[in-house]
N, C-alpha and C positions, 0 to 999 in steps of 0.2 A: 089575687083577690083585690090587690086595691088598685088596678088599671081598672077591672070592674067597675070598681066602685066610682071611680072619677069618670069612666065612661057613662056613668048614668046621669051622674050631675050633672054632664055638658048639657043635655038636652035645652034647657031651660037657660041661656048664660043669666040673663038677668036676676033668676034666684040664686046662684051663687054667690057664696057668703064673699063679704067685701074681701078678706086677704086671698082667696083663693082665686075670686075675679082679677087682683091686682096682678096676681104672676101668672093668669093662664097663659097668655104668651110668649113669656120670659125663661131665657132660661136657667137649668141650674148650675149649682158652682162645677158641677163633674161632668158637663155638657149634655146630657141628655134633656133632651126638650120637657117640657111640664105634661102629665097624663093629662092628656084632654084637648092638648092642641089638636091635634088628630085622630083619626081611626085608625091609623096602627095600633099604638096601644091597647085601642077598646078590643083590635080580633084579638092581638096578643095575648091579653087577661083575657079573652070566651075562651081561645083552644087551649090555653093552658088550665083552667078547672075544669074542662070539659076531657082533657087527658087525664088528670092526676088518676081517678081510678082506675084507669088501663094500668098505669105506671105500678100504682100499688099491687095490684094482681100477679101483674109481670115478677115482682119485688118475692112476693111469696114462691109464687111458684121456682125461681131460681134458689129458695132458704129448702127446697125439697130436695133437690141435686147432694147436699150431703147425708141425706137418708138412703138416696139410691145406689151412689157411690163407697157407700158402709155397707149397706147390705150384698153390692156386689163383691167387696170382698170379703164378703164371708161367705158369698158361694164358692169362691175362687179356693178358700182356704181346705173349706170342705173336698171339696173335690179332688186334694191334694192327701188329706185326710184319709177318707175313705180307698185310695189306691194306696195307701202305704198299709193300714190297718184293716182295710175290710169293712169298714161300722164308720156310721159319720160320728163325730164326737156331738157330746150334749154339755157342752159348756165351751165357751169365747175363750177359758184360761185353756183347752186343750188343744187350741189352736197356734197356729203362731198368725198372725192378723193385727196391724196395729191400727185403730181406732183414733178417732178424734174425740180426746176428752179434756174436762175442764171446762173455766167459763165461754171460751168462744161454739162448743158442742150444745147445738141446740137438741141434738137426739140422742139420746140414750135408746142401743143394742140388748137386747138379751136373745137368748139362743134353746132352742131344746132339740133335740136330735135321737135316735135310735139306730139300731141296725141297719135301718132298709130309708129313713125316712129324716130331713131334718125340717124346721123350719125357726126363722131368723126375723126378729122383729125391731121395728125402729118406730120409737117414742118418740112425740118431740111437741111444743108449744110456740106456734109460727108468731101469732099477736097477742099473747098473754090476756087469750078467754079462757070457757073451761073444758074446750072441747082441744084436745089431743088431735095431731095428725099422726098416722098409721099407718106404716108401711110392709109387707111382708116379703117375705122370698122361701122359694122349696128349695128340694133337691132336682126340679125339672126346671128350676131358672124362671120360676113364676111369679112375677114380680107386678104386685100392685097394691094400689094404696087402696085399705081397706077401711079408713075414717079419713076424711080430707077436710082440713083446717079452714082449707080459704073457703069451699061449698057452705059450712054449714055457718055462717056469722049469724 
């Protein structure tokens, strides 16, 4: 933001304010040249805010990977479940599945399950609005997010 910033000033050198005009050519004590000597800096600050929301996106969608790696083991579990007893189970304690929980678990699992049929879901709040991302999973391995965090800002 602030190569930006100094990128804009340059236009004009005569309005720059007198300390800023004293060291635009000068450099500083850590050796990098003053913003505004050149047009490096100015693309450097455009591509760089002109990235950040890619980044940010990118950022989210990698915080969803332990929703889908929770919910895949808990197909894994079931499946192990159901050949040993016949009936998927309807609770996470009837599993053996260890989960990520505590402060670094942005998602909380809950489970329902029946004879023939289960489904495994995954809570979680990606940027602290009030809209929940939502993940599901069957007993067919169908796996998708059914509210998504980053879509709805």
């Amino acid at each position: 933001m602030y190569s930006l910033f100094f990128c804009l000033l340059e236009e004009g050198n005569e309005k720059w304010p007198y300390f800023l005009h004293n060291f635009k050519d000068e450099k500083i004590a850590s050796g990098i040249q003053f913003a505004g000597s050149d047009d490096s800096g100015c693309i450097i600050g455009i591509l760089a805010t002109l990235a950040y929301p890619s980044l940010e996106g990118y950022l989210q969608r990698s915080k969803q990977t332990e929703a889908k790696v929770g919910l895949s083991a808990v197909y894994t579990a079931q499946k192990i479940y159901f050949a040993i007893n016949q009936t998927y189970a309807d609770s996470l304690s009837n599993l053996d599945v260890q989960l990520e929980t505590g402060g670094s678990s942005r998602y909380s699992i809950t489970l329902t399950g029946s004879s023939s049929s289960f489904t495994a879901t995954a809570k979680g709040n990606l940027d602290d609005d009030a809209v929940l991302d939502i993940w599901t999973i069957d007993q067919n391995k169908t796996l998708q997010n059914t509210v998504s965090d980053i879509t709805s800002e």
